[in-house]
Backbone as CSV, one residue per row, in Angstrom:
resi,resn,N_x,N_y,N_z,CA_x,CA_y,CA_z,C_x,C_y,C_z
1,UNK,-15.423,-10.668,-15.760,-15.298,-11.285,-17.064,-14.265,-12.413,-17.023
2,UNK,-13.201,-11.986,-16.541,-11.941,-13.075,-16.713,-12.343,-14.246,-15.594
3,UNK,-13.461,-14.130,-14.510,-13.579,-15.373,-13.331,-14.812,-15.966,-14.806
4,UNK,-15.566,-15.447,-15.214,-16.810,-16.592,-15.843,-15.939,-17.223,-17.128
5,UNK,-14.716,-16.355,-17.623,-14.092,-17.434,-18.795,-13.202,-18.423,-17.919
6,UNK,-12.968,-18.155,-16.817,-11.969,-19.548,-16.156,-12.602,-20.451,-15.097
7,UNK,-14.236,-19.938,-15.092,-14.762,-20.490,-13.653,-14.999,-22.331,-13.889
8,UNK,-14.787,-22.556,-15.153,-14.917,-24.044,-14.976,-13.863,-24.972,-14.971
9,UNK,-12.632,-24.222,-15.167,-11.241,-24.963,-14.769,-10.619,-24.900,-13.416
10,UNK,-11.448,-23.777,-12.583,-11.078,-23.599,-11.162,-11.198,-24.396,-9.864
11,UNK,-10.586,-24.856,-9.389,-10.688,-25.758,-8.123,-11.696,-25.683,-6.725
12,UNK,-10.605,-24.120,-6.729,-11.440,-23.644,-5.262,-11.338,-22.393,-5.942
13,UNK,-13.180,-21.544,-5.715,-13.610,-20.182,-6.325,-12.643,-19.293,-5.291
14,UNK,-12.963,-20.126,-4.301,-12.090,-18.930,-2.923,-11.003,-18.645,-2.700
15,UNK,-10.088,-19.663,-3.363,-8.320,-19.326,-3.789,-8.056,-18.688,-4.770
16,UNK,-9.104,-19.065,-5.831,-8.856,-17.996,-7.053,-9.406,-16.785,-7.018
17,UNK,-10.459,-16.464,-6.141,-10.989,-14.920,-6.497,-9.922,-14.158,-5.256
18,UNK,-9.906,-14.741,-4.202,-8.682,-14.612,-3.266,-7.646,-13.745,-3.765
19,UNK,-7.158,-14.871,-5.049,-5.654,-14.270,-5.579,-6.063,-13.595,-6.393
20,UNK,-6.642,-12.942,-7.065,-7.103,-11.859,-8.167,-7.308,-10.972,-7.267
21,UNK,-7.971,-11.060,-6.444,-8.607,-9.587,-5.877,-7.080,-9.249,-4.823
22,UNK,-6.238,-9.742,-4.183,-5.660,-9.391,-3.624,-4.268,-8.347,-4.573
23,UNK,-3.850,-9.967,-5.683,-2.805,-9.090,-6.636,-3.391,-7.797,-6.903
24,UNK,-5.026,-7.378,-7.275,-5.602,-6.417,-8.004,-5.030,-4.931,-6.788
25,UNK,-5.162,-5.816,-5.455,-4.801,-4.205,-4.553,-3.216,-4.339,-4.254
26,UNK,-3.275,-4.783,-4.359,-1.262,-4.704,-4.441,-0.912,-3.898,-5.238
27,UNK,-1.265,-4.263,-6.375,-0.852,-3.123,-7.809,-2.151,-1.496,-7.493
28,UNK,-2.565,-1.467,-7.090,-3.462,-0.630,-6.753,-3.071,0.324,-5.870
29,UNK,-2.715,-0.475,-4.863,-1.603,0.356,-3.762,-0.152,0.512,-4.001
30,UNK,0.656,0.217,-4.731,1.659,0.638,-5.116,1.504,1.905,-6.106
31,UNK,0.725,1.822,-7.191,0.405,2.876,-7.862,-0.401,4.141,-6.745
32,UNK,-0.944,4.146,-6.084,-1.072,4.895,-5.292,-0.496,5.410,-4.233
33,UNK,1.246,4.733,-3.726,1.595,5.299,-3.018,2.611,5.957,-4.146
34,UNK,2.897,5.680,-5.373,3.660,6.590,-6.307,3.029,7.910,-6.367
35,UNK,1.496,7.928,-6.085,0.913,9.223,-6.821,0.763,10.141,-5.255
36,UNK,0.796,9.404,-3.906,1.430,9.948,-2.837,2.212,10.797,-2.569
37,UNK,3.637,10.586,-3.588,4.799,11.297,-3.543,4.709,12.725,-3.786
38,UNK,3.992,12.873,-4.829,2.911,14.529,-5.341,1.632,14.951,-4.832
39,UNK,1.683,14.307,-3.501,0.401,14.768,-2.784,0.779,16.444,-1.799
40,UNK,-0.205,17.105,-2.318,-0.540,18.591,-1.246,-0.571,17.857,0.224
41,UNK,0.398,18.187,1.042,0.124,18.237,2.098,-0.077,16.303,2.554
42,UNK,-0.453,16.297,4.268,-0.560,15.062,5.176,-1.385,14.130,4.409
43,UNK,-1.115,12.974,4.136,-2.395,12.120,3.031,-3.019,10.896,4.512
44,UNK,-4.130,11.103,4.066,-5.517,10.421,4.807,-6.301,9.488,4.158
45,UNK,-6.816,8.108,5.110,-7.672,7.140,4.193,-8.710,8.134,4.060
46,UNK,-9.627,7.955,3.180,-11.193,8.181,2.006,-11.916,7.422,3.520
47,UNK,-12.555,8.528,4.243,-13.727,8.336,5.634,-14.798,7.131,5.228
48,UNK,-15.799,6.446,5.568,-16.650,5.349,4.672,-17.743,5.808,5.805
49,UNK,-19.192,6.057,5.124,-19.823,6.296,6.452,-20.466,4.769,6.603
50,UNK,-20.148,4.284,7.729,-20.864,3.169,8.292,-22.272,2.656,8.685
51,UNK,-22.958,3.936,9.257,-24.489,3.826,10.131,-25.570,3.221,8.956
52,UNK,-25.261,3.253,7.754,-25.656,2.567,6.683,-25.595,1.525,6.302
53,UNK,-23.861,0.987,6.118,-23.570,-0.141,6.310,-23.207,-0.976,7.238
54,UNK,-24.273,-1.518,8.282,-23.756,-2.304,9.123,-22.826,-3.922,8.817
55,UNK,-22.659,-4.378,7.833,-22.285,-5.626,7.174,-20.659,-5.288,7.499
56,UNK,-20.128,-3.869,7.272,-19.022,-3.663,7.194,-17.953,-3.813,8.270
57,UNK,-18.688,-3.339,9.604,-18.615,-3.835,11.210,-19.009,-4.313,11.817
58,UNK,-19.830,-5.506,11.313,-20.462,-6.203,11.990,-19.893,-7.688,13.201
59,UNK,-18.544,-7.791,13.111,-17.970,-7.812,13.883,-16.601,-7.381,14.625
60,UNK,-16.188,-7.852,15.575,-15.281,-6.908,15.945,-14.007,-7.181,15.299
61,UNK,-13.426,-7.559,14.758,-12.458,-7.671,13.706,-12.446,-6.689,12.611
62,UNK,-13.752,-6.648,12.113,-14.131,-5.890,11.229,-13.924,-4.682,11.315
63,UNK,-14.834,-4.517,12.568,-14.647,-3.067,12.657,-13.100,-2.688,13.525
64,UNK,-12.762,-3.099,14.030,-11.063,-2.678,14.306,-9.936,-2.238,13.117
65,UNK,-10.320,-3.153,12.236,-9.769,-3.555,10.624,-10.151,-2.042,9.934
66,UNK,-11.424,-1.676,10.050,-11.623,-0.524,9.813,-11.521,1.019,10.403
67,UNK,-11.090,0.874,11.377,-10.885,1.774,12.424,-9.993,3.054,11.660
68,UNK,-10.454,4.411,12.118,-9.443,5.001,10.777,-7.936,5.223,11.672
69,UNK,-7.722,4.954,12.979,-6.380,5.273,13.349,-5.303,3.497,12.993
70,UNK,-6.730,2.230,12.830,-5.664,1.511,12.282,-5.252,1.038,10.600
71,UNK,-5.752,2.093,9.764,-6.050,2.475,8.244,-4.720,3.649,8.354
72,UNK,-4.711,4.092,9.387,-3.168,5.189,9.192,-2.010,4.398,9.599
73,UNK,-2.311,3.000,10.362,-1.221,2.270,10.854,-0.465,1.659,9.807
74,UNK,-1.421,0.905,9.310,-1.299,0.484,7.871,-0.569,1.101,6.549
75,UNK,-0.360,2.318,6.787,-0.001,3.372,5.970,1.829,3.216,5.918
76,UNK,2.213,2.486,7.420,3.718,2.020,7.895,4.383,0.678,6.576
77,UNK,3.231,0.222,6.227,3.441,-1.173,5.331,3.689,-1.135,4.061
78,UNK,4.604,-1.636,3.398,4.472,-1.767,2.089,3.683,-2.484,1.658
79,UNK,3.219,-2.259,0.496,1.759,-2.878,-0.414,1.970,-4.463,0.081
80,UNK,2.781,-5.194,-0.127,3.165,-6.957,0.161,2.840,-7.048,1.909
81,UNK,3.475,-6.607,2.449,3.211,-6.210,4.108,2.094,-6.504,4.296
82,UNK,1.301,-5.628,3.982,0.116,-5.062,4.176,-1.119,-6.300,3.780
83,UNK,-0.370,-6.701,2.637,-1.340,-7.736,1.641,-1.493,-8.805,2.913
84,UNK,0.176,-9.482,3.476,0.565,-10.642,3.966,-0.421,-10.232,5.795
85,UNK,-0.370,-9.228,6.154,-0.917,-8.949,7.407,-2.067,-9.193,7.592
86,UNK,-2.937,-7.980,6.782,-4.723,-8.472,6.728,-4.844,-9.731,6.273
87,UNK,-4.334,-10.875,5.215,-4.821,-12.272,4.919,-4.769,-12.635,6.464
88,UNK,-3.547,-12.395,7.110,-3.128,-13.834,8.209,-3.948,-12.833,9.611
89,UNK,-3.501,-11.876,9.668,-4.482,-11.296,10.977,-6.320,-11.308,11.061
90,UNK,-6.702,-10.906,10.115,-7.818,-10.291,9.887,-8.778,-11.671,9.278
91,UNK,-8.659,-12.227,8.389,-9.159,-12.817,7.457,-8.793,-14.339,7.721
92,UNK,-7.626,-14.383,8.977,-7.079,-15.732,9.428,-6.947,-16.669,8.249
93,UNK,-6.421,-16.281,7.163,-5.883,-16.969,6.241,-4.388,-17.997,6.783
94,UNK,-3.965,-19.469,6.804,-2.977,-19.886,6.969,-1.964,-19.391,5.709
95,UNK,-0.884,-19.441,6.003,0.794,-19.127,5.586,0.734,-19.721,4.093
96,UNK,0.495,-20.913,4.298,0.091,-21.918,3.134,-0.501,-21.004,1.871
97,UNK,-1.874,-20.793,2.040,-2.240,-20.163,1.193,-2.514,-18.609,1.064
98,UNK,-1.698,-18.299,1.754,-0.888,-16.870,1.619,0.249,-16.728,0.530
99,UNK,0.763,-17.724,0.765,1.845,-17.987,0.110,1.559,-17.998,-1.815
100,UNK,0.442,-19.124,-1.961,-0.296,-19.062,-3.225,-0.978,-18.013,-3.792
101,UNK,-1.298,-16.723,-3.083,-2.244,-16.168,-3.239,-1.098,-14.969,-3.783
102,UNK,-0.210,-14.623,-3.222,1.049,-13.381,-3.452,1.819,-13.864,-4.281
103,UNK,2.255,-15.194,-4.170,3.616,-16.023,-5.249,4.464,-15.842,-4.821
104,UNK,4.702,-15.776,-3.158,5.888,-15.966,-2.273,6.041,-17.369,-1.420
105,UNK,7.009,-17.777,-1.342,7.139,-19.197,-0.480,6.666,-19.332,0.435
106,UNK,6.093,-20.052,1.561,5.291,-20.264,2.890,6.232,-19.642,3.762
107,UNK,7.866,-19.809,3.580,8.869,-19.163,4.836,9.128,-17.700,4.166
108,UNK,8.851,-17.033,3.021,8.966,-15.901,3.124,7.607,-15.247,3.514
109,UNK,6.687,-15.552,3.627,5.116,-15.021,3.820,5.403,-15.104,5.659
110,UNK,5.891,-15.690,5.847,5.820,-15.599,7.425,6.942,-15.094,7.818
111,UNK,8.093,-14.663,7.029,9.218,-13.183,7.302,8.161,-11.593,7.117
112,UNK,7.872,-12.282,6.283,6.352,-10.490,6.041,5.836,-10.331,6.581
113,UNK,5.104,-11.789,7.409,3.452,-11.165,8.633,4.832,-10.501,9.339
114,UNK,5.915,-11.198,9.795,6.260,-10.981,11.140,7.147,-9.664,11.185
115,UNK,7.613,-9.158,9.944,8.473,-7.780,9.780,7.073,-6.666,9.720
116,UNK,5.999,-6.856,8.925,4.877,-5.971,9.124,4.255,-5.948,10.621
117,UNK,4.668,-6.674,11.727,4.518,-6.973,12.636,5.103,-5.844,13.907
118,UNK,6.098,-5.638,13.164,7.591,-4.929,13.970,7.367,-3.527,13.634
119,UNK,7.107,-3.355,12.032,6.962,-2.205,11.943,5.774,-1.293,12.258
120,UNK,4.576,-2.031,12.411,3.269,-1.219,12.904,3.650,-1.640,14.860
121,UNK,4.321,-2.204,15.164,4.585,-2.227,16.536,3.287,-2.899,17.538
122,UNK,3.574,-2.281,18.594,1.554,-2.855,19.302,0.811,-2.294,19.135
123,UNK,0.251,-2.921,18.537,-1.357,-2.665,17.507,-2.451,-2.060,18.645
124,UNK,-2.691,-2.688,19.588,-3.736,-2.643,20.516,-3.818,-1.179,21.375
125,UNK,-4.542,-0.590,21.202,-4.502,0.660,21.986,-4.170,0.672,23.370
126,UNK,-3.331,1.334,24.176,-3.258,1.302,25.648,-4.288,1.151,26.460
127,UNK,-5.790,1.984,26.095,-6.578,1.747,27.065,-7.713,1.640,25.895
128,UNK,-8.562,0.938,26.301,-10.166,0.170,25.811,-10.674,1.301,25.679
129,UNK,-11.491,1.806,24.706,-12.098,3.049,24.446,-13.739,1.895,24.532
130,UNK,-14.449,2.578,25.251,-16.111,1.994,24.887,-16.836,2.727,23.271
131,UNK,-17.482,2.893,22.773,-18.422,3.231,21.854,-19.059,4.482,22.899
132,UNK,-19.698,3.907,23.838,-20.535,5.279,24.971,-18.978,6.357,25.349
133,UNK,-18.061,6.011,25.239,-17.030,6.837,25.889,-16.716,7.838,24.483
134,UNK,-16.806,6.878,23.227,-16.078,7.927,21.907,-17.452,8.330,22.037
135,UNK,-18.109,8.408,21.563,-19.936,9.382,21.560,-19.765,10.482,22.771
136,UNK,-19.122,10.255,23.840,-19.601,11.487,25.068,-18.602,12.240,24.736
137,UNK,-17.035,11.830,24.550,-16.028,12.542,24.490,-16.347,13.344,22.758
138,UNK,-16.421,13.217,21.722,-16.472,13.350,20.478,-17.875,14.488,20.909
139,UNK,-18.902,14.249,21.569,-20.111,15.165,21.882,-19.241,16.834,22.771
140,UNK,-18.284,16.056,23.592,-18.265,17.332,24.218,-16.982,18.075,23.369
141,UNK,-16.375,17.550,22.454,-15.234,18.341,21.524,-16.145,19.332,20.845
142,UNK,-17.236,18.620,19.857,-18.151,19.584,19.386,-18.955,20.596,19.898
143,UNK,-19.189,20.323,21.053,-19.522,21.409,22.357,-18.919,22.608,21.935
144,UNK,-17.482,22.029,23.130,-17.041,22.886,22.759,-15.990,23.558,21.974
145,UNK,-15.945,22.972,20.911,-15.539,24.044,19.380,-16.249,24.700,19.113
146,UNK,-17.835,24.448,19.015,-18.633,25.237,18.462,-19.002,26.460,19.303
147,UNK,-19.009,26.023,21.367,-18.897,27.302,21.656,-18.060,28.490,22.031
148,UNK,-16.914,27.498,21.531,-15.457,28.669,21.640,-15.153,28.115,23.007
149,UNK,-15.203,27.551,23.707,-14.895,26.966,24.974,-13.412,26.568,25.371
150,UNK,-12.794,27.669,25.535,-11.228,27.071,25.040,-10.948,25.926,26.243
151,UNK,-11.143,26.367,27.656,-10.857,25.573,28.453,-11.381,24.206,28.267
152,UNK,-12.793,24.092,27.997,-13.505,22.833,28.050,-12.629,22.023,26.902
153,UNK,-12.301,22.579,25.867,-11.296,21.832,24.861,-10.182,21.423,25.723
154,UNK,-9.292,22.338,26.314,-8.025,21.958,27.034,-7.873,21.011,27.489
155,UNK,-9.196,20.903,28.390,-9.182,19.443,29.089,-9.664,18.333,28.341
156,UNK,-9.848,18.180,27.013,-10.033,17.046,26.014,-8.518,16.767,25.785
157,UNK,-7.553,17.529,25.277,-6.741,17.257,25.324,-5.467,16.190,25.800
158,UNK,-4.697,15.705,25.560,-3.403,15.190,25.753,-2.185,16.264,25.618
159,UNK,-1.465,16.172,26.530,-0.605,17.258,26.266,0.410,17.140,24.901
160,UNK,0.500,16.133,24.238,1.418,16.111,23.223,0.521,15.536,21.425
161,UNK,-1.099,16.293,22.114,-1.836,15.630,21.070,-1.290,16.243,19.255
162,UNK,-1.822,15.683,18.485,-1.571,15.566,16.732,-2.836,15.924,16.087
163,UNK,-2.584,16.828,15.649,-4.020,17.378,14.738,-3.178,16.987,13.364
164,UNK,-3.674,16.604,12.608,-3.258,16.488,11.018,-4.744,16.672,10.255
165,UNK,-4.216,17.201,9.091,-5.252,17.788,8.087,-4.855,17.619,6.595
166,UNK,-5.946,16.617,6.285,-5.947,15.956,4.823,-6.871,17.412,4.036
167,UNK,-6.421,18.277,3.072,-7.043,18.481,2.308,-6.877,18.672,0.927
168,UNK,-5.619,17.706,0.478,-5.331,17.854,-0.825,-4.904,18.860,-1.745
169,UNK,-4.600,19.869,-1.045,-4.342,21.322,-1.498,-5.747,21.804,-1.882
170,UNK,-6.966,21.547,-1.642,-8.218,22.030,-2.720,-9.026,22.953,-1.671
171,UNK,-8.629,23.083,-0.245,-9.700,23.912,0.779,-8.831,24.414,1.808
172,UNK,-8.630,25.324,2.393,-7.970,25.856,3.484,-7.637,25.195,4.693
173,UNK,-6.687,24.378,5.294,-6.674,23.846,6.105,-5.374,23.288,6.517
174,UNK,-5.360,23.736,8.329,-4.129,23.348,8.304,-3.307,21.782,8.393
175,UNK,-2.387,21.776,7.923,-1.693,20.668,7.887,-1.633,20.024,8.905
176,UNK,-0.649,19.968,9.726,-0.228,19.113,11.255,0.191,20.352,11.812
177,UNK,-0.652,20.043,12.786,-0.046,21.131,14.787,0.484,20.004,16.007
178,UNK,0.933,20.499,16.482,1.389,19.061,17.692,1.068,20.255,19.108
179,UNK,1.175,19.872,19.833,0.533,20.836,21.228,-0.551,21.025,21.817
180,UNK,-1.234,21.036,22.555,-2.204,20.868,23.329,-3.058,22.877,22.935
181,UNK,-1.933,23.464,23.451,-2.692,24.701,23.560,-3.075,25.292,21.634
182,UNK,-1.638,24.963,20.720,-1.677,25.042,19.663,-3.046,24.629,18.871
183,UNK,-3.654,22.973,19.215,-4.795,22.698,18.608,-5.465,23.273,18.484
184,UNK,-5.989,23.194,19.983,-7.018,23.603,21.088,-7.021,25.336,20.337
185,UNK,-6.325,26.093,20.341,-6.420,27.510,19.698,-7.101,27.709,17.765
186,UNK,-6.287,26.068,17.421,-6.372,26.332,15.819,-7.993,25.960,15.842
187,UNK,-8.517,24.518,16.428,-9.320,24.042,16.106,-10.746,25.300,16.500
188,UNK,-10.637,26.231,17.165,-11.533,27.121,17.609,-11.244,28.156,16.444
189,UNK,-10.254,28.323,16.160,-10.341,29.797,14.993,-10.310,29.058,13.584
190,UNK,-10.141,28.178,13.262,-10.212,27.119,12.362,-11.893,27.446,11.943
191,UNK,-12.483,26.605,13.243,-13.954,26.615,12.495,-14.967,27.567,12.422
192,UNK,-14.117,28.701,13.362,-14.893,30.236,14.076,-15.700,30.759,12.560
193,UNK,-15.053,30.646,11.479,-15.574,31.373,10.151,-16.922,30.776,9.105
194,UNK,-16.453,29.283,10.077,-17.825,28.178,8.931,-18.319,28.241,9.875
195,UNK,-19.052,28.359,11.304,-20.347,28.129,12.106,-21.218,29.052,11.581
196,UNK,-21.266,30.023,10.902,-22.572,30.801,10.544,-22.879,30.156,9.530
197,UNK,-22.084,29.113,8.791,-22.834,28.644,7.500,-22.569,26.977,7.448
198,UNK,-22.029,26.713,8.565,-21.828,25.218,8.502,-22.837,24.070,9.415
199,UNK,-23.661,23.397,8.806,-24.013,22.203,9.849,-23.211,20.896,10.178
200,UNK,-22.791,20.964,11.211,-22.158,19.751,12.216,-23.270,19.132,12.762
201,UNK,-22.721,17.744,12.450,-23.432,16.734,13.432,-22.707,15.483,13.772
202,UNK,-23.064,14.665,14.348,-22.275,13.314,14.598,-22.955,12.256,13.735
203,UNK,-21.953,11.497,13.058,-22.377,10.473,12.291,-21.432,9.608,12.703
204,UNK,-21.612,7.941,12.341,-20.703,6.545,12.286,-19.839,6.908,11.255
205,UNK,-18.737,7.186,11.334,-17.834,6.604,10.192,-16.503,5.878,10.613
206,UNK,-16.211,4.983,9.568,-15.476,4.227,9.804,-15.693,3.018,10.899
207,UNK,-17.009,2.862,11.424,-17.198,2.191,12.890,-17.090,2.657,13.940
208,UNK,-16.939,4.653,13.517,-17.073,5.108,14.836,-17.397,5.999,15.091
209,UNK,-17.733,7.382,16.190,-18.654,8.390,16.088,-17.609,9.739,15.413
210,UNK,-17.637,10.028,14.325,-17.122,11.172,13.733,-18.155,12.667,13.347
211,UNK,-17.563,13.726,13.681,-18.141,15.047,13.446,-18.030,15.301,11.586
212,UNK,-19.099,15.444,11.185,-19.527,15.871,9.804,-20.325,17.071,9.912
213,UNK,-19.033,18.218,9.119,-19.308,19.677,8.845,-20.387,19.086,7.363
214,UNK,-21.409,20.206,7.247,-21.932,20.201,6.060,-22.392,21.592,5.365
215,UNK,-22.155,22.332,4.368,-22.391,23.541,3.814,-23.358,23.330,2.503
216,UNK,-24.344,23.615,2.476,-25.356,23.537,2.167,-25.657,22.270,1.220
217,UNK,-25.782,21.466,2.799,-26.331,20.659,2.279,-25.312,18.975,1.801
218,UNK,-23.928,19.704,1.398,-23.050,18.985,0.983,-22.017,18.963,1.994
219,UNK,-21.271,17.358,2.296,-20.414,17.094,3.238,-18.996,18.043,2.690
220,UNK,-18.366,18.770,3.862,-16.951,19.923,3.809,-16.177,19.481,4.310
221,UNK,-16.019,18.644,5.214,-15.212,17.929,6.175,-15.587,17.005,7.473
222,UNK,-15.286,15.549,7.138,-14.917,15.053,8.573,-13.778,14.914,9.677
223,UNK,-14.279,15.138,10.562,-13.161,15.194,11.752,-13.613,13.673,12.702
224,UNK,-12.279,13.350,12.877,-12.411,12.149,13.311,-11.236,12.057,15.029
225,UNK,-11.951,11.496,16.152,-10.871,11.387,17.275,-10.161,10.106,17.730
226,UNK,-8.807,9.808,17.745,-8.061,8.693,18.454,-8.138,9.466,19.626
227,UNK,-8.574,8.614,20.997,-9.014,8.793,22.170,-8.255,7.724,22.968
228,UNK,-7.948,8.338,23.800,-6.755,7.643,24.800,-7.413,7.644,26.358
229,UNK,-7.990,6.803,26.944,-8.974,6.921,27.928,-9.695,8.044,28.247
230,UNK,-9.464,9.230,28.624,-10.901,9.825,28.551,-10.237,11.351,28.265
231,UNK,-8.910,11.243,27.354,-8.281,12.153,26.619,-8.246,11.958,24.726
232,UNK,-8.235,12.955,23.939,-7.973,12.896,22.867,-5.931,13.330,22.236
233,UNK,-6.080,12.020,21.804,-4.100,12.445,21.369,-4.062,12.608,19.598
234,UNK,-5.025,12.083,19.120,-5.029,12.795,17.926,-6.075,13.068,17.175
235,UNK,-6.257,13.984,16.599,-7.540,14.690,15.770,-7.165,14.831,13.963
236,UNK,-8.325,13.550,13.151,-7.822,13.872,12.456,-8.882,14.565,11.432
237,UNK,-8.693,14.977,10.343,-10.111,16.157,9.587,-9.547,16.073,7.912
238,UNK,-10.422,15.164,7.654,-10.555,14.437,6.194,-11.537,15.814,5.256
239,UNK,-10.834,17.159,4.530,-11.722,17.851,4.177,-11.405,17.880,2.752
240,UNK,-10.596,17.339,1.739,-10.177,16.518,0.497,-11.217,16.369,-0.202
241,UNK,-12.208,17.430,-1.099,-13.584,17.266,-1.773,-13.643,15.515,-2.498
242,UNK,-12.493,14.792,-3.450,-12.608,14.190,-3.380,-12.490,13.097,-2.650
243,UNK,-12.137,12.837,-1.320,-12.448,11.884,-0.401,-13.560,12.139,-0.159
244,UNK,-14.641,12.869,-0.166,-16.125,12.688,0.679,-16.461,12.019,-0.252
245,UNK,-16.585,11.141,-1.231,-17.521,10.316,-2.126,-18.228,9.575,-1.912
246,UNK,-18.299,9.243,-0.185,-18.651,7.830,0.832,-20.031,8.677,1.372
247,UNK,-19.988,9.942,1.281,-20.389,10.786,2.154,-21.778,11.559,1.505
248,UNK,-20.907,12.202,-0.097,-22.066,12.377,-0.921,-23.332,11.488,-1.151
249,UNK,-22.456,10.465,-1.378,-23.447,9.302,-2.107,-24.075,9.152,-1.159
250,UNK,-23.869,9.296,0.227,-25.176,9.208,1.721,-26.147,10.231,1.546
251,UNK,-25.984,11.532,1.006,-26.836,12.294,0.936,-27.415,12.275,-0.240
252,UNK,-27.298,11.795,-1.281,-28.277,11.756,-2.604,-29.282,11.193,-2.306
């Protein structure tokens, strides 16, 4: 409503919808990391299933941008950070009109890329994960969880891997384990009680191959792997009824 009452005094549509939509998540994400503070338990991005939307990763920027271990990186940034990073990284916006778009000066917009810079640290994963490598590794976790396989898990492992568990206080689940044998034990007695009534399968989310529990019919939890060459160091399991909304709406 407010772009068709101003669209004929506007210069450039792309600086102005630019700066609306960006201020709009600034204030969006600040109010949401207030309502953070009263969150049950480890808080997790909302999973997006992808294999639907290819537009969303359709290149590799994109899909990196979407990646859910660099959506938790992001989580390091304050709302302005965050704003000033994706324009100039992602979206290769110049400083210039970064600057117009937030209502910060050109030399403070480039103190922000470069302090949001410091604080998410090196971005780039240590080792190149392929697509065929997350699909085989992510195939044989579900293996073996589902057949109780403790060893075959062990050796998925990293010895200092991170399980964290988003579920909002609303479903049983544990929070954060750190330990190799600790996971590896939870993630088997964890799901030992839903395999008589749960369907798992592998789906795209986020741009990448994630395990989706389903109980009749309706998505219960995704589990998602950061994979460190042909080890897993963290496991994460989005089971938050309202985060599946990406998920439902796939199955209607």
């Amino acid at each position: 409503m407010r772009w068709m009452q101003e669209a004929r005094e506007v210069q450039s549509s792309r600086a102005y919808l630019s700066t609306i939509v960006v201020r709009l998540c600034i204030n969006q994400l600040r109010s949401a990391r207030a309502q953070r503070e009263v969150y049950v338990g480890p808080w997790l991005p909302e999973p997006i299933a992808t294999d639907l939307r290819p537009e969303l990763v359709d290149t590799t920027v994109l899909a990196e941008s979407l990646s859910f271990a660099f959506l938790i990186m992001l989580e390091k940034l304050g709302p302005l950070e965050r704003a000033a990073f994706l324009l100039h990284e992602v979206f290769e916006y110049p400083y210039s009109e970064i600057a117009v778009i937030v209502g910060k000066s050109e030399a403070n917009c480039r103190q922000i890329f470069h302090r949001a810079q410091q604080h998410l640290g090196e971005r780039s994963p240590r080792f190149n994960v392929s697509p065929e490598q997350q699909e085989r590794i992510t195939d044989q976790f579900m293996r073996a969880s589902n057949g109780g396989d403790m060893q075959g898990l062990l050796s998925l492992l990293t010895e200092d891997i991170v399980f964290t568990g988003d579920s909002g206080g609303k479903v049983r689940l544990g929070h954060r384990v750190r330990g190799r044998d600790k996971v590896a034990r939870g993630s088997i007695a964890g799901l030992r009680p839903l395999l008589s009534i749960m369907q798992s399968r592998r789906e795209e989310v986020n741009g990448q191959p994630a395990i989706v529990g389903y109980v009749d019919g309706r998505p219960y939890g995704v589990l998602l792997l950061d994979i460190e060459g042909e080890r897993i160091r963290n496991i994460y399991i989005v089971a938050n009824p309202d985060k599946l909304r990406w998920l439902q709406n796939k199955t209607r």
